[in-house]
Backbone as numpy.savetxt, mean C-alpha at the origin, in Angstrom:
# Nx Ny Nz CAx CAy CAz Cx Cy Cz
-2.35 2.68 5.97 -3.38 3.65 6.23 -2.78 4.84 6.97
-2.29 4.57 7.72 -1.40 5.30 8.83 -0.48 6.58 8.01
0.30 5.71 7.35 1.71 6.35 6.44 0.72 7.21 5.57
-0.37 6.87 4.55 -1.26 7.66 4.00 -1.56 9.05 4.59
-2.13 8.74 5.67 -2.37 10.11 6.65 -1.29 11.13 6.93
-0.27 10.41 7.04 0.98 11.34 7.18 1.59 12.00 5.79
1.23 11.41 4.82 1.09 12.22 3.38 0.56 12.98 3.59
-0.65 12.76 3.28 -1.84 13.31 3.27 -1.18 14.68 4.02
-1.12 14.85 5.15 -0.78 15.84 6.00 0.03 16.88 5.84
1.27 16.33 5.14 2.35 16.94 4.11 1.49 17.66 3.04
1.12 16.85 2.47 0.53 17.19 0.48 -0.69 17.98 0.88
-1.48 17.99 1.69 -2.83 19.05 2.06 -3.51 17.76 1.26
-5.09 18.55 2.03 -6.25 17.82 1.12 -6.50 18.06 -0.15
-5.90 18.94 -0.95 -5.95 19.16 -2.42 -5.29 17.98 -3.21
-4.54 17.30 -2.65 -3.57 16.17 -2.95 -4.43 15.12 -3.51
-5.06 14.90 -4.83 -5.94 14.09 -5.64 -5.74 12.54 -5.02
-3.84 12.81 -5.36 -3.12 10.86 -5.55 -3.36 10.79 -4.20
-3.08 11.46 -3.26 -2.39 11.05 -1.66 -4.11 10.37 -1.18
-5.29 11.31 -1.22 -7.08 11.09 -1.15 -6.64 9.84 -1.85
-6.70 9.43 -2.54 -7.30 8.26 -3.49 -6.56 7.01 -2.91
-5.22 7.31 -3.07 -4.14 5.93 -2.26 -4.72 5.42 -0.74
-5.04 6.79 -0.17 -5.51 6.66 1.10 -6.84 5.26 1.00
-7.70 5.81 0.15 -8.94 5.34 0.02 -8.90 3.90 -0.20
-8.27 3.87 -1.47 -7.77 2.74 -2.12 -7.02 1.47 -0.97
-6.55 2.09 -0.20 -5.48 1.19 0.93 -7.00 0.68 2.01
-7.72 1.47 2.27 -8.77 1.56 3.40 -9.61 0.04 2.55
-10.02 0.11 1.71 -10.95 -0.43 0.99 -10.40 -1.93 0.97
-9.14 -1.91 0.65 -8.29 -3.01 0.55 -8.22 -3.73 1.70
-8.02 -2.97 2.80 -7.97 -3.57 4.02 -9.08 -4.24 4.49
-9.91 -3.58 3.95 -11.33 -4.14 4.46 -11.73 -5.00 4.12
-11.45 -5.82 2.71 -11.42 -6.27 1.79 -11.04 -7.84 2.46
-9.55 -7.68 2.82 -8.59 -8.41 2.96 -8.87 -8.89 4.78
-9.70 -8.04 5.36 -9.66 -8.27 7.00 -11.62 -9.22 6.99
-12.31 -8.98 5.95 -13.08 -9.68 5.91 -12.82 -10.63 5.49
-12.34 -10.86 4.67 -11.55 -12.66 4.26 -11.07 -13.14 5.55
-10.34 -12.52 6.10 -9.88 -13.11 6.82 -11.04 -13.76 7.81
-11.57 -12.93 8.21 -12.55 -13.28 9.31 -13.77 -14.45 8.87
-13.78 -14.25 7.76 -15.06 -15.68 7.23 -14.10 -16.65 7.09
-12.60 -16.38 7.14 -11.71 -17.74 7.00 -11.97 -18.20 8.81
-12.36 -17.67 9.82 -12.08 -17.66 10.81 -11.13 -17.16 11.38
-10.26 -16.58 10.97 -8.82 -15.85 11.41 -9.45 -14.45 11.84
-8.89 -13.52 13.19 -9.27 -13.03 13.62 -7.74 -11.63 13.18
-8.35 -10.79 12.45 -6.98 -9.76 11.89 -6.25 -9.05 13.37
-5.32 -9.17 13.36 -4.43 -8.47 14.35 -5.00 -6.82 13.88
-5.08 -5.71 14.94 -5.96 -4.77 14.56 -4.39 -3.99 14.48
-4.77 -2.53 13.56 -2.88 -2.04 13.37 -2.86 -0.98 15.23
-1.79 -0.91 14.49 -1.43 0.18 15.75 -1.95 1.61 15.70
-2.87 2.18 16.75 -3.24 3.25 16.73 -2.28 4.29 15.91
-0.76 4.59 16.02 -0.07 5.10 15.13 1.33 4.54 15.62
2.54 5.16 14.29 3.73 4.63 14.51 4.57 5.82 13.85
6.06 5.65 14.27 6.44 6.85 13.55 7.24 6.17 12.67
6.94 7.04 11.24 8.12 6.34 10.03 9.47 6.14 10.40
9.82 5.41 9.58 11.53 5.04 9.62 12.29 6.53 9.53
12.21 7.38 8.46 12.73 8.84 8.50 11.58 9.83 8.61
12.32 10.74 8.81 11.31 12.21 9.09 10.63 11.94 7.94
9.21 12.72 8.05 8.37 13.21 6.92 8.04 14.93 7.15
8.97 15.34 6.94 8.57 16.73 7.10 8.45 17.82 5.64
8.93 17.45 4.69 9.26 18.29 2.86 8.36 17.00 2.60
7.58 17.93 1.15 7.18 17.14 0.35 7.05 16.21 -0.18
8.75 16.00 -0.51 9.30 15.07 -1.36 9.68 14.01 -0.29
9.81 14.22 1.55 9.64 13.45 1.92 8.61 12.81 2.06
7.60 13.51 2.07 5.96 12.68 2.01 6.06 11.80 1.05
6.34 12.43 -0.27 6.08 11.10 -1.46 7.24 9.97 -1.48
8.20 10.13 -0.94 9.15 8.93 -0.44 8.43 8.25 0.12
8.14 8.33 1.09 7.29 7.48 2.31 6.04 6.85 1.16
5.34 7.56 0.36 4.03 7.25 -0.07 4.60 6.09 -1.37
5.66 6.48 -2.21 6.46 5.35 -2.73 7.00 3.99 -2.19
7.21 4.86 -0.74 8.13 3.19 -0.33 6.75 2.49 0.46
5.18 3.14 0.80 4.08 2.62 1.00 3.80 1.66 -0.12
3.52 2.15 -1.03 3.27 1.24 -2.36 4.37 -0.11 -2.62
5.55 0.21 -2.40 6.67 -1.04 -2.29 6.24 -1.99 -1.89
6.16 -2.04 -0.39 5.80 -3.01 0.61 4.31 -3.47 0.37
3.45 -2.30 -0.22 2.20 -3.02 -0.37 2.35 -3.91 -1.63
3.36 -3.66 -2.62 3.36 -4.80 -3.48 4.03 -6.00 -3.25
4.68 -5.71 -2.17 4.84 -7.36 -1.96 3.70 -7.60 -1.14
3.19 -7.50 -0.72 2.43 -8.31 0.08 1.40 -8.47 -0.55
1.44 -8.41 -1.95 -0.01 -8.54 -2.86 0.81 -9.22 -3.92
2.45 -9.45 -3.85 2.64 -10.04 -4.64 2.47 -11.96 -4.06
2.64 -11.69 -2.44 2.52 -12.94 -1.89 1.16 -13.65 -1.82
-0.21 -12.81 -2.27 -1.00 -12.95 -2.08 -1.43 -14.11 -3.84
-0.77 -13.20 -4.66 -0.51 -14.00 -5.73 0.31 -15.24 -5.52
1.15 -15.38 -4.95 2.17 -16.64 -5.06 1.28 -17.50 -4.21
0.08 -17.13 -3.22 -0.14 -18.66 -2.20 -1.43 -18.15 -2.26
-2.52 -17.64 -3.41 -3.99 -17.74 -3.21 -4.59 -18.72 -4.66
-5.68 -19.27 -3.72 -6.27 -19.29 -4.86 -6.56 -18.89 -6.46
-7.62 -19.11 -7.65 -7.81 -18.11 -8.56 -8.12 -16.90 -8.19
-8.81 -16.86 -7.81 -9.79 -15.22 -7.54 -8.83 -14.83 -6.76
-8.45 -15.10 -6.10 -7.59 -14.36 -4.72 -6.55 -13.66 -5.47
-5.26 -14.96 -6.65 -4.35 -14.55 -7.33 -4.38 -13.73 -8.27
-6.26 -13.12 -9.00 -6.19 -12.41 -9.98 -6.16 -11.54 -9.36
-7.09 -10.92 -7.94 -7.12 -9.85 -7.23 -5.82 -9.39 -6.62
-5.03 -10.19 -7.01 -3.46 -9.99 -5.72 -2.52 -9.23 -7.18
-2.95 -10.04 -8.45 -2.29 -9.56 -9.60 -2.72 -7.84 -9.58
-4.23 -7.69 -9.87 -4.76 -6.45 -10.24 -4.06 -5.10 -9.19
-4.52 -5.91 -7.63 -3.76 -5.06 -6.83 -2.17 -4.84 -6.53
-1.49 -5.45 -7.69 -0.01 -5.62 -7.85 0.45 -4.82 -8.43
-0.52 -4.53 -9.69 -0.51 -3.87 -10.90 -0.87 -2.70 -10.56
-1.59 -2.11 -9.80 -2.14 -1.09 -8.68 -0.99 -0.19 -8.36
-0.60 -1.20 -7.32 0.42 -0.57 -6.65 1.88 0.15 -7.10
2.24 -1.03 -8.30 3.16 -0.35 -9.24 3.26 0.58 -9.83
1.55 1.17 -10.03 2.00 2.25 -10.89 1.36 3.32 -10.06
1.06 3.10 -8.96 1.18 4.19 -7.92 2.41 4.80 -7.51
3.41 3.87 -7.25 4.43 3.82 -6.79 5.25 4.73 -7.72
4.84 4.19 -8.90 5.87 4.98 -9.85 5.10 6.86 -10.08
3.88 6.95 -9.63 3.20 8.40 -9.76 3.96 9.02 -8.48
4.25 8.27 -7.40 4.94 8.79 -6.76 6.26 9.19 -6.32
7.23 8.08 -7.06 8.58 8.22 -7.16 9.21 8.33 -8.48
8.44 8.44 -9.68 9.10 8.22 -11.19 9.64 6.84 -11.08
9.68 6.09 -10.30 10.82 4.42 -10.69 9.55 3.35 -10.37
10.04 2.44 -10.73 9.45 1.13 -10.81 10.11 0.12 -10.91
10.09 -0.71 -10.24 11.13 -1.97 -9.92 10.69 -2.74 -11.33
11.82 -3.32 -12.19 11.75 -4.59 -13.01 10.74 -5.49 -12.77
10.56 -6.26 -11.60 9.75 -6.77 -10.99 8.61 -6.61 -9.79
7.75 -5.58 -9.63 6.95 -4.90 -8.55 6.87 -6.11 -8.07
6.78 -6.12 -6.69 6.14 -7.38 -5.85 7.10 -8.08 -5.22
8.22 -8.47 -5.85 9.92 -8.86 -5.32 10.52 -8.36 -4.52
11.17 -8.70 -3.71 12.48 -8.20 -2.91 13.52 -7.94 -4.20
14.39 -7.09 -4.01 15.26 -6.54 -4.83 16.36 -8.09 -4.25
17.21 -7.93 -5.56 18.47 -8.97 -4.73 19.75 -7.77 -4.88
């Protein structure tokens, strides 16, 4: 959500993909922090803010950051597939499938396998 905003900030609000990813991530979370909570698990809340690993100051650094956002969100939707339920694993698929080709609107590449650690 965080890293979104800092797009966002780069790309201006005219930025269709950067609005929508944003949205899309918010929704998800919410999604994923209410499960949690009818599981009884209480979501660790994020950090008011953090600063990226590299500058985001050029464009093309924004959509780095907004690519390597989508990365990490596919694994963690690819893990959601490997240890959920049905419903959970189709939703972890859809949002897998999501993320991949976000990732790739934002960087032109796409991993062989979205959702994997590279070896």
């Amino acid at each position: 959500m965080y890293g979104y905003a800092i797009v966002g900030g780069r790309l201006g609000p005219a930025d269709l993909l950067a609005r929508d990813s944003y949205e899309v991530h918010r929704q998800r979370r919410d999604v994923l922090s209410a499960a949690l909570v009818a599981g009884g698990v209480t979501p660790t809340p994020p950090a008011a803010a953090y600063e990226p690993e590299r500058p985001v100051v050029t464009v093309a650094q924004a959509q780095e950051l907004a690519a390597q956002i989508e990365r990490e969100a596919a694994a963690a939707y690819g893990a959601v597939v490997a240890g959920g339920d049905t419903d959970w694993r189709r939703t972890g698929a859809a949002w897998l499938r999501d993320s991949a080709v976000r990732g790739y609107r934002w960087s032109g590449e796409v991993p062989a396998l979205p959702g994997l650690a590279s070896a």
